[in-house]
Structure formats: C-alpha cells, structure tokens
C-alpha positions in Angstrom: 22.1 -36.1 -25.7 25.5 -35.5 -24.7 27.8 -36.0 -27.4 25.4 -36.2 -30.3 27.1 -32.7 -31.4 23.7 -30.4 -30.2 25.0 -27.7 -27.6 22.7 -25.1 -26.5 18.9 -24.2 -27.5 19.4 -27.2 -30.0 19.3 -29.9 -27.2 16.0 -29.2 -25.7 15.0 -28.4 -29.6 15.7 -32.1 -30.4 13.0 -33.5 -27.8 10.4 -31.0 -28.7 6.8 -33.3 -28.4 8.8 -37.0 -28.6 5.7 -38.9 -28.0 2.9 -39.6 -30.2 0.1 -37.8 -29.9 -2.2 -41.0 -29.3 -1.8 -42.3 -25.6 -1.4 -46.0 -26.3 -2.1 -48.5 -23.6 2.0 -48.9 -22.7 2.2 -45.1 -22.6 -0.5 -44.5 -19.9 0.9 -47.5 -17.7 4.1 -45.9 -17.9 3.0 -42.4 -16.8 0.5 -44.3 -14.1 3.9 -45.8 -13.1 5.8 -42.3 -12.7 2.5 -40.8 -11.0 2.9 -43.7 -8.4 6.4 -42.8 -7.5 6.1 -39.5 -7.5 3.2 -39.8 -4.8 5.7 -42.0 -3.0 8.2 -39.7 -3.0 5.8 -36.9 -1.8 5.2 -38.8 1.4 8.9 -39.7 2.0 9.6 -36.0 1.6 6.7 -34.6 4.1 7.3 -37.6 6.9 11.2 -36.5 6.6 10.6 -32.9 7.3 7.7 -33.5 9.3 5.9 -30.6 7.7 4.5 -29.6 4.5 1.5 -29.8 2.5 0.8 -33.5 1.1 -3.0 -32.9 0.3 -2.8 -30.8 -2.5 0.8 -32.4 -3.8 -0.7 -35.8 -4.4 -3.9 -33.8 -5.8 -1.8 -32.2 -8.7 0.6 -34.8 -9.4 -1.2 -36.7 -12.7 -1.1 -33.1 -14.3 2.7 -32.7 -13.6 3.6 -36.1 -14.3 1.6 -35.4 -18.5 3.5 -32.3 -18.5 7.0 -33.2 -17.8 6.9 -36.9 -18.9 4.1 -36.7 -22.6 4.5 -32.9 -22.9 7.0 -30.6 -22.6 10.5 -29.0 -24.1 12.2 -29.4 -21.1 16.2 -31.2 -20.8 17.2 -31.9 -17.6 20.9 -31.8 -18.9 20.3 -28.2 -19.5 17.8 -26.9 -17.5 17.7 -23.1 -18.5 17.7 -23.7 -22.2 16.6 -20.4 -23.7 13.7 -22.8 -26.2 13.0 -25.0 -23.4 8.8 -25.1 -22.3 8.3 -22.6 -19.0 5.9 -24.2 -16.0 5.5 -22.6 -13.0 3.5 -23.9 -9.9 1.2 -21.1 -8.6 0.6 -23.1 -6.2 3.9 -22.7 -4.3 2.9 -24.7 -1.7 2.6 -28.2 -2.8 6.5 -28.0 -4.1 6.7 -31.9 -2.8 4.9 -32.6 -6.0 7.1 -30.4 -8.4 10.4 -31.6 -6.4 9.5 -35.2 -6.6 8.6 -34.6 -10.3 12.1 -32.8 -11.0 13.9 -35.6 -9.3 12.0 -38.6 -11.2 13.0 -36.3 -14.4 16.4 -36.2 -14.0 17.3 -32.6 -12.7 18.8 -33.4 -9.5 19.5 -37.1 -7.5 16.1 -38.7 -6.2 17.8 -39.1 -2.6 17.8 -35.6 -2.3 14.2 -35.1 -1.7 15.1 -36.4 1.6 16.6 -33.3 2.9 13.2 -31.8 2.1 12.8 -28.3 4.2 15.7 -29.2 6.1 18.1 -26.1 7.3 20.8 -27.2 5.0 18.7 -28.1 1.9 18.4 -26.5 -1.4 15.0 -27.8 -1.2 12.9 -25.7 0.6 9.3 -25.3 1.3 8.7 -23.4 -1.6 10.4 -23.7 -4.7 13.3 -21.7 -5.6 14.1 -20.8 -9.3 17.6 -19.7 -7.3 18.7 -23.1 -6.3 16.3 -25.7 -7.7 17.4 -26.9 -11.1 14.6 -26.8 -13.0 12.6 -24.4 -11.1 11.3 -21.4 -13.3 10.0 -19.6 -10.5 10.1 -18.8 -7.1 6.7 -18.5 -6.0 4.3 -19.5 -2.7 2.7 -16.3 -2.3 -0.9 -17.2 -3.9 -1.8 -15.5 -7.3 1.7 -14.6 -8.1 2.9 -17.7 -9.8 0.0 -17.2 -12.3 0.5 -13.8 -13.3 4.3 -14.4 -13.7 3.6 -17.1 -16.0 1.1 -14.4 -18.0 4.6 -12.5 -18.0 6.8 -15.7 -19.8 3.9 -15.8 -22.4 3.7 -12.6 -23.4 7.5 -12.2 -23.8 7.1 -15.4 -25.9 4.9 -13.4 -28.0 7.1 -10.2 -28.2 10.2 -12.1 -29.0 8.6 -14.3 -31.2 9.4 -17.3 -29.7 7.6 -21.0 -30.0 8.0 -22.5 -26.1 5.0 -22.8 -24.3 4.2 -22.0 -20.7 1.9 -23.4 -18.1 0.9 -23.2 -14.7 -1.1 -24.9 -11.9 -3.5 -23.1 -9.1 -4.8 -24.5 -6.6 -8.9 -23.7 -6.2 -8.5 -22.0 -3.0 -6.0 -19.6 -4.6 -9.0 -18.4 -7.2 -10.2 -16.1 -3.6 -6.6 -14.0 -4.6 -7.7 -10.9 -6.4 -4.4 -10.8 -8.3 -5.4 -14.3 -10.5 -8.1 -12.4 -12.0 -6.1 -9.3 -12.7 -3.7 -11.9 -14.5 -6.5 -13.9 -16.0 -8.1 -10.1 -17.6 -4.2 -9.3 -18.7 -3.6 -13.0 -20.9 -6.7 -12.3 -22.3 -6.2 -9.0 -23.2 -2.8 -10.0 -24.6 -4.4 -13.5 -26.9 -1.8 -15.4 -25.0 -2.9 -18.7 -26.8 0.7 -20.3 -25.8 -0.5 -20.0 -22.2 -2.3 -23.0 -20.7 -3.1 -22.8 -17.1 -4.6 -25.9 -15.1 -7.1 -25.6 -11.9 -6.2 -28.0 -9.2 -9.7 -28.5 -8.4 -10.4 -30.6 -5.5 -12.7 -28.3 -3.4 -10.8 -28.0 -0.3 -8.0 -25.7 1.3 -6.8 -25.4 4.3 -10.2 -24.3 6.4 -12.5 -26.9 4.8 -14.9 -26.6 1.5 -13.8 -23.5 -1.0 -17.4 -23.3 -1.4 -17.9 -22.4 2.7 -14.3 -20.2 3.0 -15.0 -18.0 0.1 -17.1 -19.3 -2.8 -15.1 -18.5 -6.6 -17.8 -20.7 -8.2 -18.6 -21.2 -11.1 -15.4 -21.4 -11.8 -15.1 -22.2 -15.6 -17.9 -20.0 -16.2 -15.5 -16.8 -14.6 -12.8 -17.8 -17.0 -14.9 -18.2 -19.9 -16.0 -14.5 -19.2 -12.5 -13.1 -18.9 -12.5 -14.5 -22.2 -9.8 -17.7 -22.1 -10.6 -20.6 -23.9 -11.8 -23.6 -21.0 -12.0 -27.2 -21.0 -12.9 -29.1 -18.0 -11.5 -32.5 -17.7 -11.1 -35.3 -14.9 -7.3 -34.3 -13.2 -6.3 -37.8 -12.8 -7.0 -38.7 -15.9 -4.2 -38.7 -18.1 -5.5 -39.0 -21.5 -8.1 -36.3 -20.9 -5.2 -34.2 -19.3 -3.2 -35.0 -22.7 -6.4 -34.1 -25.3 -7.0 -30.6 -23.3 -3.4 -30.0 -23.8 -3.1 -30.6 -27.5 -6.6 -28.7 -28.0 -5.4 -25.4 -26.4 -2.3 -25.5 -29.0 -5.0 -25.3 -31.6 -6.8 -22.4 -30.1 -5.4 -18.9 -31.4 -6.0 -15.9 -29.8 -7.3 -17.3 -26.1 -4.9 -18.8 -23.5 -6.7 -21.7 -22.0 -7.5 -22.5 -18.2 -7.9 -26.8 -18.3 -10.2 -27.3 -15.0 -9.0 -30.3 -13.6 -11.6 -32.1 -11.2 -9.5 -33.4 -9.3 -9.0 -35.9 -5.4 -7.2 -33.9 -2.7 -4.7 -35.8 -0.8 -5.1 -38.7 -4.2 -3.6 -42.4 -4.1 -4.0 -42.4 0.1 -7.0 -43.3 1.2 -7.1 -41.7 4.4 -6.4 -38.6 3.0 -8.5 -38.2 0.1 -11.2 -35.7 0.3 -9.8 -34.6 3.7 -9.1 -30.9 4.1 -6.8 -31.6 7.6 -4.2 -33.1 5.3 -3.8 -29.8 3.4 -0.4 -28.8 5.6 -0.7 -31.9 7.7 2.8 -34.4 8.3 2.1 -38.3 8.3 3.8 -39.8 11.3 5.5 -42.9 11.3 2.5 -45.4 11.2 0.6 -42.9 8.7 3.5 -42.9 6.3 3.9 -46.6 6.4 0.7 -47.2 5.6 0.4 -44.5 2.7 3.4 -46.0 1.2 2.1 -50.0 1.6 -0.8 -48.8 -0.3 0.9 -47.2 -2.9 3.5 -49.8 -3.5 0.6 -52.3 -4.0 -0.9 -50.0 -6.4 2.8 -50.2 -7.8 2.6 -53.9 -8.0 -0.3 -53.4 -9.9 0.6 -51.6 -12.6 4.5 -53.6 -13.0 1.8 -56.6 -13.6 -0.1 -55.0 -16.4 3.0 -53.7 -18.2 4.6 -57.5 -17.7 1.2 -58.4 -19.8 1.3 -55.6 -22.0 5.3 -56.9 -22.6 
C-alpha cells in the first residue's frame, strides 16, 4: 500500500498468494460476485461499441476473475512491477472480459469500459500492452498470445525468477499450428511455472470446433506434447483454484487446465450459441442480459447477507 514504506518489486512482493488456500463459502460468493459484474460490464462494453465478441468473453470470465481476484502477484498501483505474475489472453479477441476484469481490479476507472473500441479510446478491440495498464501483451492474432507467454516463462527460468505466468486459448484457436509449436517448445523447456487454460466451450465463430476443424482429443494432444493436464469445469471456481495450486506442485511440465466451459455464460440466450461469438446485443437484448444478471446479482448479495 501506499505509504507503508514498500516502493518497487516489494509492493507486489507483499500480496504474493493473500488468500487461503481453502475456498471458504464467503470467498466463492465473493468471487461469484466479481464474476457477475464483470459479465455485466462485458455487455455494457459490446452494446456501447456495438461490436465485439461477447460469446467467448462471458465464457472465460470465472477463469479470469480466480486469477486476478484468489491468484495472482499482480498490484494495480504498479502495474509493471518487475516480480509481479505475467497473464496474457491468447485469445485476443474476448478483451471485454480482460478489460472488465482490469477495471473491477483497480488498473484503470470502471467508467472507462464505456469508450470500448471507440476512435478515441485506449481500449481497443484487442488489448494493448502499449496503452492498457495492466496489459502484458498485445495479442489477437490466434496462437501468438500462447507462445509469447512460453517466452515470459522461460525468461523466468533463465533469470531465475519466482512469478508465474498464464494464459487463456480459446478452443477454436487449438486449429493454429503455431500453439502446438509453442506447446512442443514449454515442454521442451520443463516450463513448470507456466499454466495455460483452454476456454473450452466447443464453438467459434462458424459453429462446432468439432465440424470447422476437429483438434480433439484435446487433453490427450497436450498430454503427448508432454505438459502436465487437468481437466476441470471452467465455471467452477474451486475446481479452477485446486488445478491452479496442483500445477505449482508439478516440476518439470507446464500445465494446460482444460476448462469445460458455457460460451456466451450467465445470458441465457446466448449460451451455447455460436452467432454470439462477434455478435453486438441491441438495445432490448442488452436489457434483458443485464435484468438477468442483476437478479443473479440479487442472488448472491442475499447469500452473503446470510453468510454475514
């Protein structure tokens, strides 16, 4: 904190792992709570630009919110601290999820997800490690987030340096040949402070991955490139949490966590719907997502009351 007398590396030192390692019954409400607005905020953001890719940002968004609120070394206060936990989403596309995650973290104002992919914006439709705080890297051409992330780790390794680094694909993005060259090079490399997730919710933009270009069986591929896999339920935050504290106990192996998870999650008409992939809600769509979410809101402020 400011003023505590910590400048520097120290600051993001000091927050390393603050939780407990048990998620409690108050700890998941809280993240469910964070999940919820950040799904809100990923439908303010796509309605105001009218564009953008809402599908897979709501799909991804229980990962993000373990990572950045149960997880990881990060300090919004000073956002390229040299100790600080690397993430980068491979999955460029779905930045509504990351921005609204930033913003709900503290890097920049919450209001400023409005100006989503508007002309004046910092916040464009792919994230920017140039003008986003909190951005590690620029990325939105498929299979090029995940290999730069193989890069972070392995100068981790070289400089002998404890942060972490992880990284979220999207299924569809397994068809990119260049994920595999990255997947055979952490391998090759025993990047064990690498953990990569797998947005899997079966669809991209031109219907089943299975029918577009089939990269099953998926956990079997990474198993043979020789990472360590564990295949959990992506909206489950406690599963998300245990995969995540298992692969710091692997050495030797990154790991890939396969995370089954809901495209186009918390809305019902968009769930398991490929045409929301890089589809804008209009006005009566967007009222509707958000009513729903803000009674699943109500929901959870209702359990914590009882929990209080």
């Amino acid at each position: 904190e400011i003023g505590s007398g910590l400048v520097g590396s120290e600051m993001c030192i000091r927050d390393r792992y603050g939780g407990d390692q048990i998620m409690d019954k108050r700890k998941e409400l809280d993240l469910q709570k964070k999940a919820t607005q950040i799904r809100k905020y990923i439908i303010e953001e796509v309605f105001s630009a009218k564009s953008g890719h809402p599908g897979g940002s709501l799909s991804c968004t229980d990962i993000l919110t373990v990572l950045y609120f149960d997880e990881m070394r990060v300090d919004p206060k000073n956002p390229k601290c040299p100790e600080r936990d690397r993430f980068v989403l491979s999955k460029g596309h779905c930045a509504p999820a990351l921005y609204a995650t930033l913003a709900v973290k503290g890097f920049f104002p919450e209001n400023d997800l409005y100006t989503f992919r508007k002309a004046d914006s910092y916040l464009e439709g792919h994230p920017s490690m140039t003008y986003v705080p909190g951005v590690d890297m620029s990325t939105g051409s498929l299979g090029q987030g995940i290999s730069t992330a193989v890069g972070m780790a392995l100068a981790g390794k070289i400089d002998q340096k404890d942060y972490r680094v992880y990284s979220i694909l999207g299924d569809g993005e397994l068809e990119e040949g260049q994920v595999w060259e990255a997947s055979m090079a952490a391998a090759h490399y025993k990047l064990d402070n690498l953990t990569a997730f797998v947005d899997y919710n079966g669809l991209q933009i031109d219907g089943n991955i299975t029918d577009v270009m089939n990269p099953e069986p998926v956990a079997d591929k990474f198993a043979a490139f020789g990472w360590n896999v564990i295949v959990v339920d992506g909206h489950d935050h406690k599963q998300i949490k245990d995969a995540i504290e298992t692969a710091k106990t692997v050495k030797g192996k990154p790991t890939m966590v396969v995370c089954k998870c809901t495209k186009g999650k918390g809305v019902s008409f968009m769930e398991n719907n490929y045409a929301w992939h890089g589809t804008a809600p209009n006005q009566e769509q967007r009222d509707k997502a958000i009513e729903e979410l803000d009674a699943l809101m109500a929901k959870i402020d209702k359990e914590i009351a009882e929990e209080a």
